[in-house]
MARFI-38667 format. One record per residue (C-alpha): residue number from 1; residue in one letter; chain; x, y, z. Coordinates in nm, 3 decimals. Example, Ala and Ser with C-alpha at 12.3 -4.5 7.8 and 13.67 -1.06 7.14 Angstrom:
BEGIN
PT	resi	resn	chain	xx	yy	zz
PT	1	A	A	1.230	-0.450	0.780
PT	2	S	A	1.367	-0.106	0.714
! end
This chain:
BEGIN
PT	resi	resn	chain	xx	yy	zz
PT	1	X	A	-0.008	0.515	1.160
PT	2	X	A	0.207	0.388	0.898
PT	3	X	A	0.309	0.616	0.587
PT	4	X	A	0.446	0.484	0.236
PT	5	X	A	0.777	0.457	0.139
PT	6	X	A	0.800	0.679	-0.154
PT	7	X	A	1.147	0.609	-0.187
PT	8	X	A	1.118	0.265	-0.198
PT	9	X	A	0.823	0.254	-0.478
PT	10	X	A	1.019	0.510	-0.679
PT	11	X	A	1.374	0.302	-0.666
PT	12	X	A	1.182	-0.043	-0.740
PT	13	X	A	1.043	0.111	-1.039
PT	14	X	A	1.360	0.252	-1.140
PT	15	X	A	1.511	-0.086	-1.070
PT	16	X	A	1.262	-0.242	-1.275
PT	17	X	A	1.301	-0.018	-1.552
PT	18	X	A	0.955	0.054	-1.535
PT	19	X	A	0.851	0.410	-1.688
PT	20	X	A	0.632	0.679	-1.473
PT	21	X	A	0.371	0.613	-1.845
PT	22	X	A	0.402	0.221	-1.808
PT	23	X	A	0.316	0.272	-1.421
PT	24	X	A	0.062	0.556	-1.434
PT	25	X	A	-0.135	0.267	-1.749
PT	26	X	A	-0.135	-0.001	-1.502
PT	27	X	A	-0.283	0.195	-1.206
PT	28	X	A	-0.509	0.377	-1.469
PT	29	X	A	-0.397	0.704	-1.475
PT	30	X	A	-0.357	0.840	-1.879
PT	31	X	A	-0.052	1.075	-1.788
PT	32	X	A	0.305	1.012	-1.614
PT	33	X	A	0.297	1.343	-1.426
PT	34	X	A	-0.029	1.225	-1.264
PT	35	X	A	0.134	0.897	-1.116
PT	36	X	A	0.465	1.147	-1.076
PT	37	X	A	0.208	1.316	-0.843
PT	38	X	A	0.151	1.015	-0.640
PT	39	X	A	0.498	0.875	-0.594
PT	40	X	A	0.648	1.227	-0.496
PT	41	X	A	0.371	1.262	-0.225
PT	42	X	A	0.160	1.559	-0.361
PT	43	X	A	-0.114	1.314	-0.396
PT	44	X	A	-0.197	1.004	-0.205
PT	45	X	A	-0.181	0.644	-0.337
PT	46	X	A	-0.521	0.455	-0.236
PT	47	X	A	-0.556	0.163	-0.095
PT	48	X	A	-0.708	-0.038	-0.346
PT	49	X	A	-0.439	0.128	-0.569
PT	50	X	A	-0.184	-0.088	-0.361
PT	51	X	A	-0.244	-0.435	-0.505
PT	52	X	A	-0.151	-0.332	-0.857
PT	53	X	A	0.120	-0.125	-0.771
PT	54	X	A	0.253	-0.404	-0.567
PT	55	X	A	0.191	-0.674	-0.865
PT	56	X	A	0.339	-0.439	-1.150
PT	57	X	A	0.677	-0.382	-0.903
PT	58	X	A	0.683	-0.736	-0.752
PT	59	X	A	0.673	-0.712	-0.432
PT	60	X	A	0.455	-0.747	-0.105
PT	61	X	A	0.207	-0.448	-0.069
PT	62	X	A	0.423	-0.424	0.325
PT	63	X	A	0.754	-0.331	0.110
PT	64	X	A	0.514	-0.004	0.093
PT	65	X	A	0.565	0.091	0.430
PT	66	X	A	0.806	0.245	0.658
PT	67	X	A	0.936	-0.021	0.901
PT	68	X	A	1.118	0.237	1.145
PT	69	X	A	0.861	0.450	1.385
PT	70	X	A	0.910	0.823	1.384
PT	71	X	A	1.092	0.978	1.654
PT	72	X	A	0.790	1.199	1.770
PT	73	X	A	0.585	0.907	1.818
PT	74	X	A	0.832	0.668	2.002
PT	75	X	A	0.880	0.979	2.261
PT	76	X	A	0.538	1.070	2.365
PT	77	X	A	0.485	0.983	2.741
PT	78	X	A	0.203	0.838	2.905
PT	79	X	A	0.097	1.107	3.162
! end
């Protein structure tokens, strides 16, 4: 299973110079410290929430995700 990059949504926003508000109108949220919620992890982005995240920081929805495996999973063995 793949998990978000947090850290990359957060620094293309900031990169951007795209506001928590600006992002939390476009994915429909009325307050910043709800879409805080979702880019720090306490809540999880949707998937249907991905396209419009994905057009309002320009990038591919895939940017999203971690590209390196986790340790744990890379060492289980096959018994």
């Amino acid at each position: 299973m793949q998990h978000l990059n947090l850290k990359y949504i957060r620094e293309r926003r900031l990169q951007l110079g795209i506001t928590q508000q600006e992002a939390a109108e476009k994915l429909g949220f009325k307050r910043a410290s709800t879409y805080l919620k979702y880019e720090s992890g306490i809540y999880e982005l949707k998937a249907k929430q991905l396209p419009l995240l994905s057009k309002l920081l320009n990038c591919k929805i895939t940017n999203f995700f971690d590209k390196n495996v986790s340790v744990l999973e890379t060492s289980k063995k096959i018994i």
